[in-house]
C-alpha positions as CSV (number, residue, x, y, z in Angstrom):
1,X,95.4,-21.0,-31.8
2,X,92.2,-22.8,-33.3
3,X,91.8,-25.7,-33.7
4,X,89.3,-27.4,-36.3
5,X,86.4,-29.7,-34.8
6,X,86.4,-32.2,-37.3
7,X,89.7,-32.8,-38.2
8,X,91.8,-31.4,-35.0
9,X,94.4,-29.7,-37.2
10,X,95.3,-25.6,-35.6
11,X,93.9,-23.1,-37.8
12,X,94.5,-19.6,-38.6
13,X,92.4,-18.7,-41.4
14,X,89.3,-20.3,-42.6
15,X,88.0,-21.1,-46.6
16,X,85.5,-19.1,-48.1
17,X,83.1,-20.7,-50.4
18,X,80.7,-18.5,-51.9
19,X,77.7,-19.3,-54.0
20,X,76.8,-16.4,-56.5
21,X,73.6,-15.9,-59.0
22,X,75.3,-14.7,-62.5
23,X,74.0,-13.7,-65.7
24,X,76.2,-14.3,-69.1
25,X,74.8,-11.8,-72.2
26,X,77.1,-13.5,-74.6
27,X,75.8,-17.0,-75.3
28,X,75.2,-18.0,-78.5
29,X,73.7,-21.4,-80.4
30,X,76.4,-22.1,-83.1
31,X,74.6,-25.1,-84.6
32,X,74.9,-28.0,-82.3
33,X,75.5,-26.5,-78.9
34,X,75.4,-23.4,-76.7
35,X,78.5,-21.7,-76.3
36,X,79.6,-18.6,-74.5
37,X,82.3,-16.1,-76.3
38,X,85.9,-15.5,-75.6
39,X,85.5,-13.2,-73.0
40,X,81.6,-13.0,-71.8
41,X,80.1,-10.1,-69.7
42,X,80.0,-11.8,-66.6
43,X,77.2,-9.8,-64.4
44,X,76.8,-11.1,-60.4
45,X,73.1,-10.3,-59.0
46,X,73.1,-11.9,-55.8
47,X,75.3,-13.8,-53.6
48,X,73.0,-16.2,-51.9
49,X,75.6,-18.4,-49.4
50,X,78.9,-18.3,-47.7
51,X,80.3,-21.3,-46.6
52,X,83.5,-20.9,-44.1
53,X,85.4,-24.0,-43.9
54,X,88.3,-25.6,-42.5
55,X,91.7,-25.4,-45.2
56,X,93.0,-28.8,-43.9
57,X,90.0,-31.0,-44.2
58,X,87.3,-28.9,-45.7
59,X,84.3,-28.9,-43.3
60,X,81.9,-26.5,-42.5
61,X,82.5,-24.0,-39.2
62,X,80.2,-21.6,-40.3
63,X,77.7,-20.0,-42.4
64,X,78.0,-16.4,-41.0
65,X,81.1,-14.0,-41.3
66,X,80.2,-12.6,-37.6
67,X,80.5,-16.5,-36.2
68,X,83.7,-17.3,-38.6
69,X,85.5,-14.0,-37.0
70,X,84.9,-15.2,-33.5
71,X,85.9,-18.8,-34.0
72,X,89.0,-17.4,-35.4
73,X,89.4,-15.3,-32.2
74,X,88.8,-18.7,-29.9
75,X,85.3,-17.7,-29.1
76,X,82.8,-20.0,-28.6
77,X,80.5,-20.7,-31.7
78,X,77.7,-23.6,-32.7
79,X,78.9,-25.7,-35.6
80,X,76.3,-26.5,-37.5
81,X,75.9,-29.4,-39.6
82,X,76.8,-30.0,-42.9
83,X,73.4,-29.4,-45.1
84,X,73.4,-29.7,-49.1
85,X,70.2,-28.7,-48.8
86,X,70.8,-25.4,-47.8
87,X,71.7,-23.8,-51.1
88,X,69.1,-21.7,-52.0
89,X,69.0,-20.0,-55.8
């Protein structure tokens, strides 16, 4: 069993936060404001980030799927630091 390095809680799954680029077709003006329809075509061009984090306290592991499976596994991996700059759209 893992165990998170920031909050020491065991760990058997991590959280997967994702940042996507997405395109709505149905936004209209109706006056005063933009405003998308009911149900909008929601189309998804890129997924630019993944952010695997701890479920208990919700730090960062890893960036990478390949590192997130090995942590899981009790390999050794580098954690890296928590940067907000890192999102790239």
């Amino acid at each position: 069993m893992v165990k998170c390095p920031h909050c020491g809680r065991e760990i058997t799954s991590l959280s997967l936060e994702v940042v996507e680029v997405v395109r709505y077709n149905d936004v209209y003006f109706d006056g005063n404001r933009l405003v998308l329809t009911e149900s909008p075509e929601r189309i998804i061009y890129d997924r630019k980030q993944h952010r695997y984090l701890c479920p208990h306290c919700s730090k960062l592991i890893t960036y990478y799927t390949k590192d997130a499976i090995a942590f899981l596994k009790g390999e050794p991996i580098r954690i890296p630091e928590e940067n907000y700059f890192r999102l790239i759209v």
